[in-house]
C-alpha positions in Angstrom: 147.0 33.9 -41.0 145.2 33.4 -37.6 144.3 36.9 -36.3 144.5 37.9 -32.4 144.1 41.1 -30.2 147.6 42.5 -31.3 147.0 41.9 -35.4 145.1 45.0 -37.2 142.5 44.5 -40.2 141.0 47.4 -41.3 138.0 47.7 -43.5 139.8 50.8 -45.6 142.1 48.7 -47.2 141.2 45.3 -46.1 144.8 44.5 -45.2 146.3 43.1 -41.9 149.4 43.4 -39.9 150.4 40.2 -37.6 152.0 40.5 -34.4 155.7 41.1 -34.8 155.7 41.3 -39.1 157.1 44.7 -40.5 154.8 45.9 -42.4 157.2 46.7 -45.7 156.9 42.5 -45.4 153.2 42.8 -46.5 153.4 46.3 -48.7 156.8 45.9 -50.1 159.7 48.9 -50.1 157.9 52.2 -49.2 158.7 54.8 -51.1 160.0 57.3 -48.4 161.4 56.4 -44.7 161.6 59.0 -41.6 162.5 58.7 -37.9 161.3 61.2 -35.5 162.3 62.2 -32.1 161.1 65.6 -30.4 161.8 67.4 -26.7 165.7 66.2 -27.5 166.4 69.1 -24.7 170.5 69.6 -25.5 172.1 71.4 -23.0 175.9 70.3 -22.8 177.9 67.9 -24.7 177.1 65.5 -22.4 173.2 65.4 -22.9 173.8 64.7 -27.0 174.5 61.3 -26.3 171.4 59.5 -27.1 170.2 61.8 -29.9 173.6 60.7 -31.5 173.0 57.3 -30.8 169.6 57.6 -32.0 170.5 59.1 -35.4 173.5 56.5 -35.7 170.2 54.1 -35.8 168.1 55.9 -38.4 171.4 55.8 -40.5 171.3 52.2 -40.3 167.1 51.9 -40.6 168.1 53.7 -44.3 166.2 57.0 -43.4 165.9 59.6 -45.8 165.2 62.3 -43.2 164.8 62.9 -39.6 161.9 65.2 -38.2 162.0 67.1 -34.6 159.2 68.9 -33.5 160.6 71.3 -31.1 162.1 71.5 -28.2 165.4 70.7 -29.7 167.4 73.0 -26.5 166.7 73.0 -23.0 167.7 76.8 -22.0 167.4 78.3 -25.9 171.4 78.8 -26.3 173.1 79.3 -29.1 176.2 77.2 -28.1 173.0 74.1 -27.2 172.4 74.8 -31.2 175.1 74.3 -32.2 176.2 71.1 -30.6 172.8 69.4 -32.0 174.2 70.7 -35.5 177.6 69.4 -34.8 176.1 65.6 -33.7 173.7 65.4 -37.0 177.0 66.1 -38.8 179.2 63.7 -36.8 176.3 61.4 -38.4 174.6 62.1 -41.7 177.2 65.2 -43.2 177.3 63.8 -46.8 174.6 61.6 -46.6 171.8 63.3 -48.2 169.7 62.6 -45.5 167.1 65.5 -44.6 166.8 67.7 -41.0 163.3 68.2 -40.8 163.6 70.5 -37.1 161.2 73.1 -35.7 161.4 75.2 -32.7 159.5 75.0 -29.2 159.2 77.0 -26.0 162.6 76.0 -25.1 164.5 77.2 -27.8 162.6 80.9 -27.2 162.3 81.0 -23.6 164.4 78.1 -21.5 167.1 80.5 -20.6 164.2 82.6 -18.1 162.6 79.2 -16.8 164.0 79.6 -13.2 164.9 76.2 -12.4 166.2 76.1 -15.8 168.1 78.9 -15.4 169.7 77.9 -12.1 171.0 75.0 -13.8 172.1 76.5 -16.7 174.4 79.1 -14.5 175.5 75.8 -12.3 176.5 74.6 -16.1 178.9 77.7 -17.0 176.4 79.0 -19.4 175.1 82.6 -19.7 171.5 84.1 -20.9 173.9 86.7 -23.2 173.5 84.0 -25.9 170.0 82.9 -25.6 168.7 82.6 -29.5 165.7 84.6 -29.0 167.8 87.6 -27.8 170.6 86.7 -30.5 168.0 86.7 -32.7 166.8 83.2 -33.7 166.2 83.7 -37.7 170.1 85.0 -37.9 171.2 82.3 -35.6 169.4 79.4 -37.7 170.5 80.2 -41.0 174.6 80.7 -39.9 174.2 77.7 -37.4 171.8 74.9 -39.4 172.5 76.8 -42.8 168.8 76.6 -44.1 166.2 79.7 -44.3 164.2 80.7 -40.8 160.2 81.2 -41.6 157.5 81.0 -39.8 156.0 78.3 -41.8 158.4 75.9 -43.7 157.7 73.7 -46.8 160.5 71.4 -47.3 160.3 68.1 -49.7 161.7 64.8 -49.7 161.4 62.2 -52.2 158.8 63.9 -53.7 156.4 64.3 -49.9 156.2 67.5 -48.7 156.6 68.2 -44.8 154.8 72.0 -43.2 156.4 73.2 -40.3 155.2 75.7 -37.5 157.6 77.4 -35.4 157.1 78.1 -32.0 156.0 81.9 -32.6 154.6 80.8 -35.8 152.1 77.8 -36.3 149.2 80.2 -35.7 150.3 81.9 -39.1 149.5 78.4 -40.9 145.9 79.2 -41.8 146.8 82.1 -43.9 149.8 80.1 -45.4 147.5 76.8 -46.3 144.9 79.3 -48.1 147.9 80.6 -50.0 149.6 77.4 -50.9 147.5 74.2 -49.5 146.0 73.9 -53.2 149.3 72.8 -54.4 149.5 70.2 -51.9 149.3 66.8 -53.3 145.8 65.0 -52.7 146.5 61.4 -53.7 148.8 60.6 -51.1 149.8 62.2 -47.8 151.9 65.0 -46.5 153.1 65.9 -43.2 152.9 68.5 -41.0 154.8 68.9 -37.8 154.5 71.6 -34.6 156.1 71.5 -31.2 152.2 72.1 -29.3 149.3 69.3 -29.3 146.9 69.8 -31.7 143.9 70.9 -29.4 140.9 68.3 -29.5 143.0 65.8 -31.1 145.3 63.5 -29.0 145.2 62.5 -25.9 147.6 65.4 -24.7 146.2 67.9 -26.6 143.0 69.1 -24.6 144.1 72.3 -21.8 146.1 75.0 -23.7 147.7 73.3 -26.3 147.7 75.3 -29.3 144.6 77.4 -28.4 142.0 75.7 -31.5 143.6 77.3 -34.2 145.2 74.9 -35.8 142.8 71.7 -36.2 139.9 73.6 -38.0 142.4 74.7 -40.7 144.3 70.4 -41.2 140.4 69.2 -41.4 140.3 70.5 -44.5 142.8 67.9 -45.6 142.3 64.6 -44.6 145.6 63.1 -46.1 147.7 65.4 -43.7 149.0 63.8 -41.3 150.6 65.6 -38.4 153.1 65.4 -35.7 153.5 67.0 -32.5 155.9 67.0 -29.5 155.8 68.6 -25.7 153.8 66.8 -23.9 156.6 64.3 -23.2 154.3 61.0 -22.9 155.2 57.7 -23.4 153.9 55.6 -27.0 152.0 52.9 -24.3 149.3 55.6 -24.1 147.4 54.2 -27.4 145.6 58.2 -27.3 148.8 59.1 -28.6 147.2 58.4 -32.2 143.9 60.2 -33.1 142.1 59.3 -36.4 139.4 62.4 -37.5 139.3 65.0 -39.9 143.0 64.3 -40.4 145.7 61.9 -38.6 147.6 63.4 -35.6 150.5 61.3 -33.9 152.2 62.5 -30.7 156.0 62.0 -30.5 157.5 61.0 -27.0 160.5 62.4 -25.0 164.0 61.4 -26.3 165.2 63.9 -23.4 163.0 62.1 -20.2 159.5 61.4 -19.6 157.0 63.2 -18.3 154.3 62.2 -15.9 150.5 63.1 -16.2 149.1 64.8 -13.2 146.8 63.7 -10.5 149.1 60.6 -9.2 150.4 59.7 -6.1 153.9 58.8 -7.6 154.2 61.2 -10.0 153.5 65.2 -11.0 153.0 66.6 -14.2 155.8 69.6 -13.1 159.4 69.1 -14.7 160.8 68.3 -11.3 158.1 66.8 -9.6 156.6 67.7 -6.4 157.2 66.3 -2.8 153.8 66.3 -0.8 152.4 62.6 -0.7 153.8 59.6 1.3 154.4 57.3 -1.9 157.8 57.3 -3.2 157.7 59.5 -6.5 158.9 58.1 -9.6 161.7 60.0 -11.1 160.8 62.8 -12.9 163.7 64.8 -14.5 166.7 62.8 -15.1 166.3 59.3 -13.7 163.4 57.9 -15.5 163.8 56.4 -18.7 162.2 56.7 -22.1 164.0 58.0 -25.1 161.7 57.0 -27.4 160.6 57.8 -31.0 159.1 56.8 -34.4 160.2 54.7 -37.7 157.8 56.4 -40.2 157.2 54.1 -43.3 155.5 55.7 -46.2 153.5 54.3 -49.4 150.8 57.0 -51.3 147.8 55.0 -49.3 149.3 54.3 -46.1 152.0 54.9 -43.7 153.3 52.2 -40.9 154.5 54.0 -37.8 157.2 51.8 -35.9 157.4 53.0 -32.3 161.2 52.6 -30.7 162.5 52.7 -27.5 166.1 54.3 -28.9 168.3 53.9 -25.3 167.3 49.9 -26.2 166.9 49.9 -29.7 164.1 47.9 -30.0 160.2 47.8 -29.3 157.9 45.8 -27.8 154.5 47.5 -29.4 152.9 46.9 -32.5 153.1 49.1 -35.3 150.5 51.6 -36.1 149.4 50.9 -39.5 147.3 54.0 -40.8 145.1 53.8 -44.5 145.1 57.0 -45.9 143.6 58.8 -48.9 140.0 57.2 -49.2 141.2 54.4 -46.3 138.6 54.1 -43.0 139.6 55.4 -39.6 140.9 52.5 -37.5 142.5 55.3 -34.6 139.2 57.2 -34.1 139.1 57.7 -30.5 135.4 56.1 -30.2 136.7 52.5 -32.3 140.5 52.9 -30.0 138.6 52.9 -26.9 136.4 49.9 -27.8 139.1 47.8 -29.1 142.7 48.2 -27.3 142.1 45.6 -24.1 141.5 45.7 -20.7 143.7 44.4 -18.1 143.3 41.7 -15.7 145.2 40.2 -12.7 146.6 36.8 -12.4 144.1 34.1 -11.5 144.2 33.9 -7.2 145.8 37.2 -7.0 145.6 39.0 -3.9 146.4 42.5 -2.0 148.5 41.9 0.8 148.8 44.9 3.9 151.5 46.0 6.0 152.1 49.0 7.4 155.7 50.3 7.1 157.4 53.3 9.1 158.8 55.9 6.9 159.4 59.5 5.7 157.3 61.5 3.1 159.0 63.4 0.2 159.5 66.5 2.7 161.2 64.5 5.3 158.4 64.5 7.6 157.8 61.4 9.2 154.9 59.2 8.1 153.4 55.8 8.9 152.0 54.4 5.5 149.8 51.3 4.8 151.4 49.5 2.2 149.8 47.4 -0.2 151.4 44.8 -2.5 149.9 42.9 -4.7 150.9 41.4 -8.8 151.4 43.6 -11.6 148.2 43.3 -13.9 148.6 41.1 -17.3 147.1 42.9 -20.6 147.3 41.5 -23.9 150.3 41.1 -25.9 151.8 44.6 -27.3 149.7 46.2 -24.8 150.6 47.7 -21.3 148.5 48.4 -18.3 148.7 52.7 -18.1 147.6 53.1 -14.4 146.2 51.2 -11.4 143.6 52.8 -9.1 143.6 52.0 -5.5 140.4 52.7 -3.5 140.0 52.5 0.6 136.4 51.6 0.7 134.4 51.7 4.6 131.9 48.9 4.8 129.5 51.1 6.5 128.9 52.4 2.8 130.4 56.0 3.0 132.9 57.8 0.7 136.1 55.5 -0.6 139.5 57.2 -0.6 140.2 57.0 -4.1 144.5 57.3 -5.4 146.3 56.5 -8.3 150.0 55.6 -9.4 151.4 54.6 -12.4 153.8 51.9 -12.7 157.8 52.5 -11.9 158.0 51.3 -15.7 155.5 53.5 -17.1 158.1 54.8 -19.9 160.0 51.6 -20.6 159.4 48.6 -22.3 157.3 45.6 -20.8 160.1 43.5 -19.8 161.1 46.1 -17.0 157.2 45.7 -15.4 158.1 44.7 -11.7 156.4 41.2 -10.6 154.7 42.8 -7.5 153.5 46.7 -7.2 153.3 48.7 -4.5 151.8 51.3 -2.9 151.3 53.8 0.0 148.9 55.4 1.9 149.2 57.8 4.4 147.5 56.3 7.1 146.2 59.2 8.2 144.2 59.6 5.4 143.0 56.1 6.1 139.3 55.3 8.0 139.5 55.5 11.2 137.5 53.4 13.9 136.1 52.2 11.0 136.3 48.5 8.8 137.3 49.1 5.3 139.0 46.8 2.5 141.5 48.1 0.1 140.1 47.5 -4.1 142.8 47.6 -6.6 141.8 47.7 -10.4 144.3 48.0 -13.2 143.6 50.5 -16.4 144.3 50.9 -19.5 145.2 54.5 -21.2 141.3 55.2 -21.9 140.3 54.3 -18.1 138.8 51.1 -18.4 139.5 49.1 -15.4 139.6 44.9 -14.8 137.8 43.3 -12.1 139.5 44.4 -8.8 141.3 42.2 -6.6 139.8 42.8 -2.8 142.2 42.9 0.7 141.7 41.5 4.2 139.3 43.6 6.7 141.3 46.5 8.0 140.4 48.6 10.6 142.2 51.4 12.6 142.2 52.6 16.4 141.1 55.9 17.3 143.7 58.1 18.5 145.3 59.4 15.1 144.3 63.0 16.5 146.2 62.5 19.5 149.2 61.5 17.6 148.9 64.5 15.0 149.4 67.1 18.0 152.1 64.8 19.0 
């Protein structure tokens, strides 16, 4: 079999997975199957649409459970509960099939999020029956009819799966030193939480869970763990960290979020309107409900990653040796191997400048520039592309970046051309610059840039600002 950039070997278990083979072709049946989707959001009937549709196509990838780590309301109602109940039973009532759910900030606390809130009054709904004033260990046994703790153990086919509520996952040091000895250590077992696993994944540094919950999974390095919140997109290969343990962060099924620091996009829920660039839609109109296909054998599991609004994926399975295996997701080997990008041979960055409005309504005049979208290799996408305004006379570039209007789908909705804005008041002035444009990859490791015309701007912006 001729390997390439998208095929995996690993030295652990000297095995390989081609481009496009499932891996139960090379390893045969696995002994258990799970999907996972997390930050599912429900609020009215309306918004249970996919996460139906979703578990309609677990049914039919033979799952023997489903796993949510948290977030499964938007605004923490009891009447949001109990629609997700009532579309898991439109679905798998009878089935056998195993809810594997745990709780997040927004099943406590969504009802009091003001914009939240707002909507959630717009909607007809009322704070009276928020869960965590209801009572949420009351309100999960009558509504998903299965005991309320802090820290869950619940077993399928013979795997056991840990799970840490949101007021509770900082409780699972004391339960692991009562019970973790039990725990089988020749093959894995999961553990899920709604918070990033701090010093793990690439969405897990900030707050995240506040340390306390990676010193007590080194202990056990078949444990492999899931997380939600963060709402990123699988193209960011960080999403998978290799260490003491194995961490995987689970994307949006709800909407995706956006990291911070770009000009088209705001880590807020709603975005932010300040820079000239059109944003990309935070809340409701971007796409990406996305989630796993969790194969498991005692040595390994294969992680099938799944855009669930297409059905389908475009990305190469994570294939992950375990018990005794090496570590082909540590961070240090990820950021050696996954490629960089590079633009088309004779690519160039073409300027205009175009008369417009910012996101306030204020009127702007921005430069922009338009050039090809980067290629990357096969199964791999380009995560950002940095824009620089660089003076010849050698001082300071203005440095911006924006991440592609197709950040959370698949590859096939790229655009041929990308664009971008500057401000041109934020521009040189009087001065000759160029405009650099280099296209990353998740870990920030850029291709050769593509280089504009000379550029160079009139004095008199100042005159036009008091205008």
């Amino acid at each position: 079999m001729n390997t390439s950039r998208r095929n995996f070997l690993f030295s652990g278990g000297a095995f390989a997975l081609a481009a496009g083979c499932r891996s139960t072709a090379l390893f045969g049946s696995p002994d258990l199957v799970f999907g996972v989707v997390s930050d599912i959001h429900i609020t009215t009937p309306k918004s249970c649409a996919l996460f139906e549709s979703s578990l309609r196509y677990f049914k039919r990838r033979g799952v023997d459970a489903v796993m949510a780590p948290g977030d499964l309301t938007d605004w923490g109602l009891r009447s949001s509960l109990v629609l997700l109940k009532r579309s898991w039973d439109k679905v798998f009532a009878g089935t056998g099939v195993v809810p594997l759910f745990t709780t997040g900030n927004h099943d406590y606390d969504g009802w009091w999020y003001g914009d939240m809130t707002m909507e959630m009054h717009a909607n007809g709904y009322s704070e009276d029956e928020a869960l965590s004033k209801l009572g949420l260990d009351g309100q999960w046994r009558e509504i998903m009819g299965e005991d309320f703790a802090a820290v869950r153990l619940r077993s399928v086919k013979g795997y056991d799966f840990i799970s840490g509520e949101w007021h509770g996952y900082d409780g699972l040091g004391k339960w692991m030193d009562a019970n973790g000895g039990k725990l089988s250590k020749t093959k894995p077992f999961f553990y899920f939480q709604h918070v990033p696993i701090r010093g793990t994944t690439g969405d897990s540094f900030g707050w995240a869970d506040g340390g306390k919950i990676k010193p007590v999974l080194s202990k056990f390095p078949n444990c492999v763990a899931f997380t939600g919140h963060a709402h990123r997109p699988f193209i960011d290969e960080r999403s998978i960290w290799q260490g003491e343990f194995t961490v995987v962060a689970t994307p949006s099924l709800s909407y995706a979020g956006i990291p911070g620091g770009y000009e088209n996009g705001s880590s807020k829920r709603n975005g932010e309107a300040r820079e000239t660039m059109p944003m990309v839609p935070y809340r409701r109109d971007v796409r990406g409900g996305q989630g796993y296909l969790v194969n498991v054998w005692p040595d390994k599991i294969a992680i099938e990653r799944i855009d669930l609004e297409e059905e389908a994926s475009d990305a190469p399975e994570w294939v992950i040796p375990l018990v005794g295996g090496g570590k082909p997701y540590s961070g240090e080997l990820r950021e050696k191997e996954i490629p960089v990008p590079r633009f088309p041979s004779g690519a160039t960055c073409e300027l205009r400048t175009v008369n417009t409005e910012d996101r306030s309504g204020r009127w702007a005049i921005a430069m922009e520039c338009v050039f090809p979208t980067a290629e990357i290799a096969s199964g791999h996408r380009v995560y950002d592309y940095e824009i620089r305004a660089v003076p010849k006379d050698g001082s300071k570039p203005l440095v911006k970046r924006f991440i592609s209007p197709a950040y959370a789908r698949m590859a096939k909705y790229e655009p041929e051309y990308q664009r971008f804005w500057f401000n041109v008041a934020e521009l040189p002035q009087d001065r000759e610059y160029v405009i650099e444009v280099r296209a990353r990859n998740c870990f920030g490791r850029s291709s050769l840039p593509i280089v504009s015309e000379s550029w160079r701007g009139k004095p008199g912006l100042g005159k036009a600002n008091r205008a």
